[in-house]
C-alpha positions in Angstrom: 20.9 -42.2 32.7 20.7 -43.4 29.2 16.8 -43.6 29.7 16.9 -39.9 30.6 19.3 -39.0 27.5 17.2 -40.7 25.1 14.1 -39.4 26.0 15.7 -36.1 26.4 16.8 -36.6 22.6 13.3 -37.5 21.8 11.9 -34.6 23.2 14.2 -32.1 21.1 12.5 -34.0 17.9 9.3 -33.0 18.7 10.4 -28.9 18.9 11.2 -27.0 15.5 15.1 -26.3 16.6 15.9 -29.5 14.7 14.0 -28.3 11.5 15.5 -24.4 12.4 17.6 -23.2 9.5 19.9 -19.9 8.9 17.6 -18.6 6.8 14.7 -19.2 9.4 17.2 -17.1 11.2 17.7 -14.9 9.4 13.4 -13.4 8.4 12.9 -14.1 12.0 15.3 -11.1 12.7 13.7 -9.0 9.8 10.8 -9.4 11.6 12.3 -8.5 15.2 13.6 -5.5 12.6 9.7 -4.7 11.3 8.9 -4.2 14.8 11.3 -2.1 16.3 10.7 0.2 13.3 6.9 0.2 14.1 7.5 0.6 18.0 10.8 2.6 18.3 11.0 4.8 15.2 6.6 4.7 14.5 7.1 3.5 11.1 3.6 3.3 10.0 3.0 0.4 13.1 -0.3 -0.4 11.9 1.5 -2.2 8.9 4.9 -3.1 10.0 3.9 -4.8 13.3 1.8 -7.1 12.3 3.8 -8.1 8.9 7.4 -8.1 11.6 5.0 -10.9 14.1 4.1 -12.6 10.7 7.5 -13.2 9.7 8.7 -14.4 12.6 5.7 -17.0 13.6 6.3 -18.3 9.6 10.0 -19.1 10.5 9.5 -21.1 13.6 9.1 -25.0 12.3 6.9 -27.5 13.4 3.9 -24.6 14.9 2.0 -26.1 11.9 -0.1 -22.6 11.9 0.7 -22.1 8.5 -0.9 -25.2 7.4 -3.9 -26.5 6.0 -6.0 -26.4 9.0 -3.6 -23.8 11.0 -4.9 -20.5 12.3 -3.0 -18.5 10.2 -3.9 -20.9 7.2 -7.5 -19.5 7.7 -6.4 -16.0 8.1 -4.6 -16.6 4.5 -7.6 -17.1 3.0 -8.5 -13.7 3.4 -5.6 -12.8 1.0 -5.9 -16.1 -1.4 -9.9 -15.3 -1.5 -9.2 -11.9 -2.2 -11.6 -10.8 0.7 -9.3 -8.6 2.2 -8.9 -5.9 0.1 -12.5 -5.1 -0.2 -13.2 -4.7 2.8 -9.5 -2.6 3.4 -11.4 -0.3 0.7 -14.4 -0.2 2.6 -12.9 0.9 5.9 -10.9 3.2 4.2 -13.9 5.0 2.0 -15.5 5.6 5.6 -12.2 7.4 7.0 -11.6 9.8 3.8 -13.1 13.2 3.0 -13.0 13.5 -1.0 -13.5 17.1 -0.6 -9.7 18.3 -1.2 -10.0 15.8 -4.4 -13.6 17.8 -5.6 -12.7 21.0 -4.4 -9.1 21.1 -6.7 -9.5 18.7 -9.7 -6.6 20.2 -11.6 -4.5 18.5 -9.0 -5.8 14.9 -10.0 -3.7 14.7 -12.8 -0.4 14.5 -10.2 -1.7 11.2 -9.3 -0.8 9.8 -13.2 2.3 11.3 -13.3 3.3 10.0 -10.0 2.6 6.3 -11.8 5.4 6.5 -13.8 6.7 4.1 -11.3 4.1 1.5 -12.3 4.9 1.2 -15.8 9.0 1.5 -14.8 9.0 -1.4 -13.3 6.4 -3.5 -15.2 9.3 -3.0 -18.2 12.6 -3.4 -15.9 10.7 -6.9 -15.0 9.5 -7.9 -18.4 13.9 -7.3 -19.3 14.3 -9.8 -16.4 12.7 -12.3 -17.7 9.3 -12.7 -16.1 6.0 -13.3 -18.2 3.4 -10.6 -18.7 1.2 -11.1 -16.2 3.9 -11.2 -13.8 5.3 -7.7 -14.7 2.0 -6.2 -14.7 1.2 -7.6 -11.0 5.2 -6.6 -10.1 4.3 -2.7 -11.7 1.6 -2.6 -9.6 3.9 -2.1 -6.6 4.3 1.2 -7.7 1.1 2.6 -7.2 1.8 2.2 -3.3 -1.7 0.7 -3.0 -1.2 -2.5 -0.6 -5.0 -3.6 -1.3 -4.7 -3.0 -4.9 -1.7 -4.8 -4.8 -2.8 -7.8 -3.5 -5.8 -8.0 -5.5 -4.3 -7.8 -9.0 -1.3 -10.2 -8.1 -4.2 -12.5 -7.3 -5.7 -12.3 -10.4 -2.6 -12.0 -12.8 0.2 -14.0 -10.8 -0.5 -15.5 -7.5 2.5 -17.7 -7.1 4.4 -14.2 -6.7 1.5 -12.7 -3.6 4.0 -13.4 -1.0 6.7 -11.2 -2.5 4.8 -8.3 -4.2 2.9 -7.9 -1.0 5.6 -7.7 1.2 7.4 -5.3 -1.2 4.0 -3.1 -1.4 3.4 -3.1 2.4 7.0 -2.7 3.8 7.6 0.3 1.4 4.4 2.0 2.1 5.4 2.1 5.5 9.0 3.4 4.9 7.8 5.9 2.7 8.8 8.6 5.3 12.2 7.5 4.7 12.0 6.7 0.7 10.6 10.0 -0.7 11.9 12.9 1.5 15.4 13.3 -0.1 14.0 13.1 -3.5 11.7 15.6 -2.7 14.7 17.6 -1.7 16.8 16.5 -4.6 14.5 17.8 -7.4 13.3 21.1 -5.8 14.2 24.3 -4.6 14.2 25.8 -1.1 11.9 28.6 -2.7 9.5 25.8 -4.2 9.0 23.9 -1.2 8.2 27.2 0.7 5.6 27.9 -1.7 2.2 28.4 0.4 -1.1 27.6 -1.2 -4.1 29.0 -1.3 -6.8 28.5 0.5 -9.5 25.5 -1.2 -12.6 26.3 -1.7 -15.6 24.9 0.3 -17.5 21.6 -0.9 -20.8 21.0 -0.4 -22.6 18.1 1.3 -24.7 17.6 -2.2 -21.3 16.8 -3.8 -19.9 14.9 -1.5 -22.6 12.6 -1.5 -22.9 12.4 -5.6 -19.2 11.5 -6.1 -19.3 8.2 -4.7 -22.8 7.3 -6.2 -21.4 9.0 -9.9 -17.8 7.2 -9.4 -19.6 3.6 -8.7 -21.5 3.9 -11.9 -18.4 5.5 -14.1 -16.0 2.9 -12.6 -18.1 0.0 -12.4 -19.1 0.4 -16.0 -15.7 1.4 -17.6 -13.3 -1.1 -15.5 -15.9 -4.3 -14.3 -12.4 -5.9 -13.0 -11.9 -3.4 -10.4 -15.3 -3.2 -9.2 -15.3 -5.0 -6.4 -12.7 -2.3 -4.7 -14.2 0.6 -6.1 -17.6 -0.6 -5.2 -16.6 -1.0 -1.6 -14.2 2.4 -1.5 -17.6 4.7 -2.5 -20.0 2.4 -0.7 -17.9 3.1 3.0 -17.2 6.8 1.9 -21.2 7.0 1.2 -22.0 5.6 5.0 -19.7 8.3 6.0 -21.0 11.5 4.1 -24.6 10.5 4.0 -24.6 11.5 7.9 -27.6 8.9 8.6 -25.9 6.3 9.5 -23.0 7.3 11.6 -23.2 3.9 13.5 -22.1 1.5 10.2 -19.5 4.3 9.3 -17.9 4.1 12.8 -18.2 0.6 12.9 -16.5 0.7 9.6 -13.8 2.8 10.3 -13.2 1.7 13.9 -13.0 -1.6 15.2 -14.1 -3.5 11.7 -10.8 -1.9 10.1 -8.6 -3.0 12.8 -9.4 -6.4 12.8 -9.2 -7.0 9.4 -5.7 -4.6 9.5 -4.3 -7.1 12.2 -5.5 -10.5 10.0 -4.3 -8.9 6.8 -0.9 -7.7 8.1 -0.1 -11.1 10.1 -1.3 -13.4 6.6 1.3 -10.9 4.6 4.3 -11.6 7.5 3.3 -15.3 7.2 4.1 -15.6 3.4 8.1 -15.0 4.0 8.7 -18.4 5.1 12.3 -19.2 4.3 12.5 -21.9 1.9 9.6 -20.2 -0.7 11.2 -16.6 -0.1 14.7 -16.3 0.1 15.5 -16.3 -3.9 17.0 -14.2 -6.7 13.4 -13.6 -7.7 12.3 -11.7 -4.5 15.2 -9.9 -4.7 14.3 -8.7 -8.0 10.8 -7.5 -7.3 11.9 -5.8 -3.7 14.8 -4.2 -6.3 12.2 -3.2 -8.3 9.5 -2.1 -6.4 12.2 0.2 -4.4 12.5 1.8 -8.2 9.1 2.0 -8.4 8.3 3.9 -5.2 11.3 6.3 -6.1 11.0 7.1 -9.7 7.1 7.2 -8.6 8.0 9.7 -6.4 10.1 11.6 -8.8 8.0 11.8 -11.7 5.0 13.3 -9.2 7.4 15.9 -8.2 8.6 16.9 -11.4 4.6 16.7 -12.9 3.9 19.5 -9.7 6.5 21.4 -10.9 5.4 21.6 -14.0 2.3 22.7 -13.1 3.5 25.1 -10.7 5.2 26.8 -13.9 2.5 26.4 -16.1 0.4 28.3 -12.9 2.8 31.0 -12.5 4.5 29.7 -9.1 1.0 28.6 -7.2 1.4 25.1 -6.4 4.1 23.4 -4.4 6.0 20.4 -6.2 6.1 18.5 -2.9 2.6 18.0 -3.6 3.7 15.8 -6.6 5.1 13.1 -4.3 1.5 12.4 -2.7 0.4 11.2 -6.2 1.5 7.9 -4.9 -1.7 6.2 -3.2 -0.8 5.0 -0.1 -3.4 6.9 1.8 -2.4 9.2 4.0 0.8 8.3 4.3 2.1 10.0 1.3 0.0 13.3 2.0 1.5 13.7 5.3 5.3 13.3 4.0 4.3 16.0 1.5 3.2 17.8 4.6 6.1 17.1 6.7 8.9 18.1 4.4 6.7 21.3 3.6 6.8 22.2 7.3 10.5 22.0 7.8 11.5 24.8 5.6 7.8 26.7 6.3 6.4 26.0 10.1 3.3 27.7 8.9 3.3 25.8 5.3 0.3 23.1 6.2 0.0 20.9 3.2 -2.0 18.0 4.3 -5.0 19.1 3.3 -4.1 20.1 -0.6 -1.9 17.0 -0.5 -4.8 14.4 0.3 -6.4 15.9 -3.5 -3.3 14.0 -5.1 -3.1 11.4 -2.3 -6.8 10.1 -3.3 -6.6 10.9 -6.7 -3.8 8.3 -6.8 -5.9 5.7 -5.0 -7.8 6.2 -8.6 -4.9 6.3 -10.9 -3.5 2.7 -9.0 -7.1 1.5 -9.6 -7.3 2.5 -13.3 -4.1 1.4 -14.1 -4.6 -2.0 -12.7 -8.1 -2.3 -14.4 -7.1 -1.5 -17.4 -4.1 -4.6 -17.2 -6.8 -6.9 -16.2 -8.6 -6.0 -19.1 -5.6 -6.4 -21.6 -4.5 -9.4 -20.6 -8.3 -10.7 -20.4 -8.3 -11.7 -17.0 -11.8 -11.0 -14.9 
């Protein structure tokens, strides 16, 4: 009997219960969370079921996938290499049509204002105490650009990857919940009824110049960004070129989703307990949750600004899809337009915004490269 108990006793070494702690616990159930928002409510599941799995495979001890040599180790590396993002921006040139963008350039300009947020919370963190290059990665949050995210924490402050990107990704995901009432807060029932006109037809000649003319521009202007930029006009190039419909699919299709799942599991695996449970990811969630509103805010109050300056032609709710995270913030514009209009459809004026802040999070995170010299 005392045979059976010991090795009994041995055998309960050998499993991660012993090495289980509360706060193991407690990100496993924020994962278990992450995924009943992805499967039950359809928060963005792309992004929240993989990052929810993540968590909860970096809180169970003794797996060793996390570790040098681990599966998710090498998945990691996609992140630490800064592969990822690239090729996120590649699958995601080959799924967008620039036209709305070409067709209404005037709207562009909601896409800086809705960056407000950036340089909010690149100051509240600076107050806090963090160093330069950390408040510059932490702003970054606010351009609700999870790719662009990841690549300038990489560059400017690496040791802080597994909290920005978490904050970046989760809120992207809940922006559904996030912006709506301050849509509602700042606006009118009159201005969110507002119906736009219709946009004007692009041609195929300029949708494929822009990515060819925005390579050179960017590339030239902002060398720290070019990798993403490069690969953002290079997959919308396969796409409009319409001769090579088998790399865009490709691209778009089953390329994407791979590198979606390996991405999302490798940002769920950085919340291990013992490196993420701190004051200081409190602070940046804080913070990038005042990003992503005052982000919002300041697009909607830009629109409306606009919509005065235009004599009452342009719906403010188109200010909130200045934030980047493509599409999710065009069709929350959309969404909330459609509820007090059912024949209000916004998506497509909202994507001009949408991808013009996919540039404005790009810019804006070039140009902190380049001041604090880092290439």
């Amino acid at each position: 009997m005392e045979f059976l108990l010991k090795l009994f006793k041995d055998m309960i070494q050998t499993t991660g219960l012993v090495h289980l702690t509360w706060g193991n616990v407690f990100l496993i159930l924020v994962g278990i969370f992450l995924i009943y928002l992805a499967i039950v409510k359809k928060y963005e599941p792309f992004l929240l079921l993989p990052i929810g799995f993540g968590s909860i495979v970096a809180n169970i001890p003794a797996t060793d996938l996390l570790e040098p040599g681990g599966l998710i180790h090498f998945f990691y590396l996609g992140v630490e290499k800064v592969i990822y993002p690239p090729l996120i921006f590649l699958g995601v040139g080959a799924m967008t049509d620039f036209g709305p963008m070409i067709a209404n350039p005037s709207l562009m300009i909601l896409g800086a204002f809705a960056h407000i947020g950036i340089f909010i919370a690149l100051i509240g963190a600076k107050l806090l105490g963090f160093s330069i290059f950390e408040a510059g990665a932490i702003g970054i949050i606010g351009g609700a650009d999870g790719p662009m995210a990841i690549y300038v924490t990489q560059k400017l402050a690496p040791h802080l990857m597994a909290q920005i990107s978490v904050a970046a990704y989760s809120y992207m995901a809940l922006m559904p919940l996030i912006q709506p009432p301050i849509m509602r807060l700042l606006t009118t029932k009159e201005e969110r009824q507002i119906m736009m006109k219709q946009m004007r037809p692009v041609s195929k000649t300029e949708k494929i110049a822009f990515p060819i003319v925005i390579t050179v521009l960017i590339d030239l202007l902002l060398p720290p960004i070019a990798p993403l930029i490069t690969m953002l006009m290079l997959g919308n190039l396969l796409k409009e070129s319409g001769v090579v419909d088998r790399l865009a699919k490709t691209v778009s299709g089953e390329f994407m989703n791979v590198i979606t799942i390996l991405l999302g599991v490798s940002i769920g695996s950085t919340m291990k307990a013992d490196t993420f449970l701190t004051i200081k990811t409190l602070e940046i969630v804080t913070l990038g949750l005042i990003a992503f509103m005052t982000g919002t805010a300041g697009g909607v109050l830009g629109a409306k600004f606009l919509n005065k300056l235009s004599g009452g032609k342009i719906n403010p709710l188109l200010g909130s899809a200045g934030i980047a995270s493509v599409p999710i913030a065009a069709r929350v514009s959309h969404s909330v337009a459609i509820k007090e209009n059912p024949y209000n459809f916004l998506i497509m004026h909202a994507m001009g915004p949408n991808l013009a802040g996919v540039f404005g999070t790009a810019i804006a995170g070039g140009i902190m490269l380049v001041l604090l010299g880092v290439h």
